[in-house]
N, C-alpha and C positions, 0 to 999 in steps of 0.2 A: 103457653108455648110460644105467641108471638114474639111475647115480652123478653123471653130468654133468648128468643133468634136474634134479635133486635138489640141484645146485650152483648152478644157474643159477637155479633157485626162490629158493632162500637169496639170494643175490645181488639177482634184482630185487628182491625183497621188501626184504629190507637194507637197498637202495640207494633205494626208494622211498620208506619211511619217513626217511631219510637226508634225503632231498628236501626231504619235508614240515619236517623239524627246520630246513634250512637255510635255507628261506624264510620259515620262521617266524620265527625268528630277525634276518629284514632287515624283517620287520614288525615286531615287538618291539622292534629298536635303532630304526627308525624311530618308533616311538611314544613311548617312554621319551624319545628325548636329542633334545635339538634339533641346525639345521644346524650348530651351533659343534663340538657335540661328536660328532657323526660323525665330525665332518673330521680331526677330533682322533685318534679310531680309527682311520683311513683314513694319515692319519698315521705313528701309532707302529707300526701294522701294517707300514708300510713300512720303517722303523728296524729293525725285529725280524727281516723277512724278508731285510734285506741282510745283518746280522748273521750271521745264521744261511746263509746262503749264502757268506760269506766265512770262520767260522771251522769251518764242519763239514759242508759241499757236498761236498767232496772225496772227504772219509771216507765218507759215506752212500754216492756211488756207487764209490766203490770196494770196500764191505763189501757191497752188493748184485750184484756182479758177479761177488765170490767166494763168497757164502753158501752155495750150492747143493756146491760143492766143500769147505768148511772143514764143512758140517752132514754128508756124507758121512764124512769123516775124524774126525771126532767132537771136530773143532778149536773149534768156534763157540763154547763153553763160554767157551773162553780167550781168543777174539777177541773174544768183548762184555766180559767184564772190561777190556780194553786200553781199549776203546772207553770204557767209562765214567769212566777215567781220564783220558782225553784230554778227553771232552765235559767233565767238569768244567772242567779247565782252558782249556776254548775259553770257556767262559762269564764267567769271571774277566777272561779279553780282551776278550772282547766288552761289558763293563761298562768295561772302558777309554776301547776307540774310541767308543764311545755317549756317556760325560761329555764326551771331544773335542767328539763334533756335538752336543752340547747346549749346551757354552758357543758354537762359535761359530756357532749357527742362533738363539741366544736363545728357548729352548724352554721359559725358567721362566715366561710367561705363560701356559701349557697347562699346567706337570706342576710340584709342585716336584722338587728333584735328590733325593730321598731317595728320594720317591715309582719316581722315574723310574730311578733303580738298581735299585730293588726290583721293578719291572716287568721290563728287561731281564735281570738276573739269572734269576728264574726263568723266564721265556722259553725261554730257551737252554739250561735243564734240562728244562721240559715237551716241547719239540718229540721229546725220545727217543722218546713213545708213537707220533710219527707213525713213525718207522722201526723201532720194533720190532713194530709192526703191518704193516708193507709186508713186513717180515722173514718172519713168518707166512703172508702172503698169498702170498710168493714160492717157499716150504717149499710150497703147495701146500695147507694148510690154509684155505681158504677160505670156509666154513662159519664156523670158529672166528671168521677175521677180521672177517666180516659183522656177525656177534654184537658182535664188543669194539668195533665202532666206530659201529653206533650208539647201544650204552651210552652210548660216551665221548661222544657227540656230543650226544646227551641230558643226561646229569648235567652238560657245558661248559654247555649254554644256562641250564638250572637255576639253575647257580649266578650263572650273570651276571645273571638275572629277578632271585633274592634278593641280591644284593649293591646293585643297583639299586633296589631295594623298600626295604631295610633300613641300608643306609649311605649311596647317595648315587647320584644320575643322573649320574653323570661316566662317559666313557671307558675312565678307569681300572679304573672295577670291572668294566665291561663285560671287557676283555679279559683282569683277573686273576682274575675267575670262571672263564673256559675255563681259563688257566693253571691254577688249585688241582685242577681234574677232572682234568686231564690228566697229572698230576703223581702222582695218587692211583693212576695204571694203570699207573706204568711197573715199578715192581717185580713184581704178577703176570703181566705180560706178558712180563718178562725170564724169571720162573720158568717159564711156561707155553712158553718158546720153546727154554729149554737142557735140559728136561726131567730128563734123568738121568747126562746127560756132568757128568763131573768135571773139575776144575779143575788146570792143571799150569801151578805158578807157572815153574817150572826152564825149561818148553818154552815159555812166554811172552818168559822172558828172553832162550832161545837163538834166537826168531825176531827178537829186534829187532838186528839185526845190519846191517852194512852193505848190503847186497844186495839185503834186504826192504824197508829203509829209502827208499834208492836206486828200487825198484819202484814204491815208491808215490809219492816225490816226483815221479816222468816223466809218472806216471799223472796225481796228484793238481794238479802245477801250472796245467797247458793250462785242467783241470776248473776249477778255480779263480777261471781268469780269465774263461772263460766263462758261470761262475755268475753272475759280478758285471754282467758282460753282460747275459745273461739277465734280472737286477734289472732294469739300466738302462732294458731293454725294456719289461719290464712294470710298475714301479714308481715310475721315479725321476719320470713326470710329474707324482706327484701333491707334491713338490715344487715341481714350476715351480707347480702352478696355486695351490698356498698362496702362493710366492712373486709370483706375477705378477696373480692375481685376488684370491682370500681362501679363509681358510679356509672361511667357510659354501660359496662356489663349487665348493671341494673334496670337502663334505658332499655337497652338489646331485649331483656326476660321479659321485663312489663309489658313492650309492644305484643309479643305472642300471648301472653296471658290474657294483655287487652282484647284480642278480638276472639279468644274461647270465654271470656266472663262477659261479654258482649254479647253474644249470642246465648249462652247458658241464662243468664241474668233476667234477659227478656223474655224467654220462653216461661223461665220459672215465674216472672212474674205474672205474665197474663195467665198461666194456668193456676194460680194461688189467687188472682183476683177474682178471677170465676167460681172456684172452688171452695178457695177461704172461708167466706161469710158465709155458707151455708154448712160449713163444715161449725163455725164456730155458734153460728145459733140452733145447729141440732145438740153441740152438748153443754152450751148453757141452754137447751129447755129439758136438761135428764137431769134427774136427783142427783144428790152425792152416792146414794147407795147404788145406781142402777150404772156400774162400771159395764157391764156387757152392753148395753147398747152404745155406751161411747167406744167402744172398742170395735162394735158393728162401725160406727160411725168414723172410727180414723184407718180400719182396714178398707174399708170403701173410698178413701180419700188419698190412701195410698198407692192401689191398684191404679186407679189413676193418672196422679203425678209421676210413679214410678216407669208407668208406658212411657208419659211425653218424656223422661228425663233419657230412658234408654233411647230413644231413635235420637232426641238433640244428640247423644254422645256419639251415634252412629257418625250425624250428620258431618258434627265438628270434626271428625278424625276426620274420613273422609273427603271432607274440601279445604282443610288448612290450607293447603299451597296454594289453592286455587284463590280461595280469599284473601290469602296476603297478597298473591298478583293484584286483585281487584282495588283493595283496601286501603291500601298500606304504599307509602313513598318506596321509591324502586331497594334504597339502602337496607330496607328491613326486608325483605324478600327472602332472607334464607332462614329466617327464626321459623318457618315453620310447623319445624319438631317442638318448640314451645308452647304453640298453640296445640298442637296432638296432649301432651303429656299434660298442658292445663286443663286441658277437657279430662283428661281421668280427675284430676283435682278437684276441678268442678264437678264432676260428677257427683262425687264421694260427699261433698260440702254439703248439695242440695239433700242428698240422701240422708246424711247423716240429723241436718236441719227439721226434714221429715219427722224422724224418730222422735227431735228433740220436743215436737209437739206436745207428744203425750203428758211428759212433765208439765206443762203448764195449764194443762184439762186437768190434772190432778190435782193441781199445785204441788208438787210434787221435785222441788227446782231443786232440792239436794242430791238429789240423784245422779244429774248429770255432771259433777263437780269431777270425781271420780275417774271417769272414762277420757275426759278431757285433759285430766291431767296428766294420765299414764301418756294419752296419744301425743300431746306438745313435749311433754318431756323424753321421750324417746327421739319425737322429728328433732330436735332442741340438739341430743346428743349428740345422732348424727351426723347435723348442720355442722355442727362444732368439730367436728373431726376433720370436717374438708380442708382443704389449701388450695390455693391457687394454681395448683398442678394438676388438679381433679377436675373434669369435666362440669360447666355448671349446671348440666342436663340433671347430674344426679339430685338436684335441688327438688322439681318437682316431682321425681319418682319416689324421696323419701319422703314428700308432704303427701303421695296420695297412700303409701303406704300405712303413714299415721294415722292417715282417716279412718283406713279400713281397721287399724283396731279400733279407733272410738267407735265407727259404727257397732262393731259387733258387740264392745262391751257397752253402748248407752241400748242397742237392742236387748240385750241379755237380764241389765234394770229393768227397761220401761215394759219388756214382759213376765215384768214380776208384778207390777201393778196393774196392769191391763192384758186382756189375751189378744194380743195383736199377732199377726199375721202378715208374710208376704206372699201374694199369688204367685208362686215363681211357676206354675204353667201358662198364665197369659201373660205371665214378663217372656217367657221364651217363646210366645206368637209374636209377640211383640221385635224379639232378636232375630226372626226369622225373617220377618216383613222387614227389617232394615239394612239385610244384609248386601242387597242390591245396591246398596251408597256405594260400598268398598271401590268399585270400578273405576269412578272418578280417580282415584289415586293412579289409574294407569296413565292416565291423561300426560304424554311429555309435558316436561316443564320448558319447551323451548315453543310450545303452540300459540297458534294464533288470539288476540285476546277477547276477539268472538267466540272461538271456541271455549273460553273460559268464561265467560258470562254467560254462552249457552247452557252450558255445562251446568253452573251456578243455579241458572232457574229451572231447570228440568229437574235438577238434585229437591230444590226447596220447594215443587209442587211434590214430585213424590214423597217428601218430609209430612208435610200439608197432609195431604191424602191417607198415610199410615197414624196421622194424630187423630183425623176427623173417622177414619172407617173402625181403630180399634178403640179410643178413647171418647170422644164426643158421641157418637152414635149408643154405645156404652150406657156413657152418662143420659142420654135420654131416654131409654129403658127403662134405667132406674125410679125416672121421676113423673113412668107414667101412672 
């Protein structure tokens, strides 16, 4: 029990300070760059994140679903070498496809092409510190992870403040300052995570065999396509709105989105750092036949995450305006309503991501192909309809709409495979205890900015308070 106190310390604390750096952060990009070059950000950010989801989604969960079994067998040594040979070469493609959509999106008034190699390039070399940090987190070391990630998350902002200071207010430096931090952690985190397993070139080569190969392609495909889904979801509007409004428009939306996936992001992940690994070594230690106890095991993991995601949602409607006062350069103050309506998006993302679990306790990753398609290609159509006469509010009201049918149809699968369950009567103790947020919204918006920092931390203790009395207490219950 100490142990866990003592994790859970690390953790919010981590995660808190994490907070602070990430918001800091969307005040800082908001001060430094103007709307052209947000949007520019908001942008390449999305280049970067399809990228990275089409050339190495697959692999990440796949290496995360056996880590716990290859770190047992004292395999993991040999499987991050494989890995680092691969991500190389995914990155080498992924400067490929990236020159494609750069000639034919005409992206050289934003980046030149040298420039914009050399961003993509190491992109898709930095991103390894996110998964050899999840790798860590998942091993169980959790402490360690808290530590290396809000280093890294610290020396990324660092270095985008002096790149910005010292070379240039563009985009650019902004997001190849995180790159060079990120880049600087992946070798001691490799070291820190294969410890003292050795390296066996002979049993590297005698795993890549038909079989294994075969394994991962069944697995890796369905993941694949559903990644790209997944993008489409969450990323691919901020194409339409460059192409259908402007970029500054696109600046406008991403600052409000920024500070509801800011806050949704960090929640969900210190509650998935906590919850994760024990979620994921109660159902690698069940048979394949013994589907009801992993279904005990993801409905107990849901009840959960689903509490902390409902009051975040509370929280984020509730003090948007307040926090873009707080946060945010005085010019973005009326976005808002962005931040409201990305918190439903967000909402819907984390929830739906939930479900998506199941699939991959099953392996089971064709299933979700399906449901992600119906819900991008309806958000897809609608987007499409819009003009520039149409409010761009409607933007994230059709994304959370689309959610909401992927949720229901990747739910409607994944309880064909497993009997999953959502407690919707401690979800609605849960709505009840968070209803008291809403008040902050009375708050004028012409109040003093004491009153709105007060405001701020009285809101995020009673946030605190309905996580720790309906969820945390909960969870220790269970693990007596």
């Amino acid at each position: 029990m100490k142990n866990i106190n003592t994790s859970l310390l690390y953790l919010i604390a981590g995660k808190f300070i994490q907070i602070l750096l990430m918001l800091c952060s969307v005040r800082l990009l908001t001060t430094f760059l103007d709307e052209e070059q947000i949007g520019q950000n908001y942008l390449f950010v999305t280049l970067i994140s399809l990228l990275n989801f089409i050339c190495l989604g697959a692999i990440n969960q796949f290496y995360t679903r056996n880590i716990n079994a290859w770190n047992k067998k004292n395999f993991l040594h040999n499987a991050l070498i494989f890995l680092a040979v691969y991500r190389f070469l995914a990155a080498i493609i992924s400067v490929i496809i990236a020159i494609g959509i750069y000639v034919i999106f005409e992206y050289e008034e934003y980046l030149s092409v040298n420039a914009f190699i050399v961003l993509i390039f190491f992109s898709s070399l930095a991103v390894t510190t996110h998964f050899l940090l999840s790798s860590i987190n998942i091993l169980g070391d959790q402490v360690f992870f808290t530590k290396a990630n809000v280093v890294s998350t610290a020396l990324g902002l660092s270095f985008s403040v002096l790149f910005l200071i010292y070379l240039d207010n563009t985009s650019f430096y902004w997001l190849f300052g995180v790159v060079v931090s990120q880049l600087l952690f992946v070798y001691p985190l490799y070291r820190y995570l294969v410890g003292k397993q050795k390296v066996d070139l002979k049993l590297i080569l005698a795993k890549l065999n038909y079989s294994n190969v075969k394994r991962f392609v069944v697995f890796g495909l369905p993941v694949t396509a559903t990644l790209f889904l997944q993008w489409g979801q969450n990323s691919s509007y901020r194409l339409i709105v460059e192409s259908k409004y402007s970029i500054e428009a696109l600046g406008y939306m991403g600052v409000g989105y920024a500070v509801s996936f800011a806050v949704f992001s960090a929640v969900d992940n210190v509650a998935c750092q906590f919850f994760n690994p024990q979620y994921y070594e109660k159902i690698s230690a069940t048979k394949s036949h013994e589907k009801e106890k992993r279904a005990v095991c993801w409905n107990n993991h849901a009840r959960k995450l689903i509490s902390v995601y409902v009051a975040t949602l509370f929280f984020v409607v509730s003090l948007s305006p307040i926090m873009l006062k707080i946060l945010v350069d005085v010019k973005f103050h009326d976005v808002y309503y962005f931040v409201m309506l990305g918190a439903g998006v967000e909402f819907m993302r984390v929830l739906t991501n939930l479900v998506y679990l199941v699939s991959q306790s099953e392996l089971k990753t064709n299933t979700t192909v399906v449901p992600y398609i119906v819900g991008f290609s309806s958000m897809l159509f609608l987007m499409l309809l819009l003009d520039k006469t149409d409010s761009s509010m409607l933007i994230p009201v059709i994304q959370a709409l689309s959610y909401i049918i992927i949720f229901l149809l990747l739910f409607n699968n994944m309880s064909k495979i497993l009997s999953i369950k959502i407690d919707l009567f401690y979800i609605s103790k849960v709505i009840i205890f968070s209803l008291p947020l809403l008040i902050c919204l009375l708050i004028p918006s012409d109040a003093m900015f004491l009153i709105y920092f007060s405001s701020f931390c009285f809101a995020g203790l009673y946030y605190c308070g309905i996580v720790y009395l309906l969820v945390y207490k909960q969870y220790l219950r269970e693990i007596k």
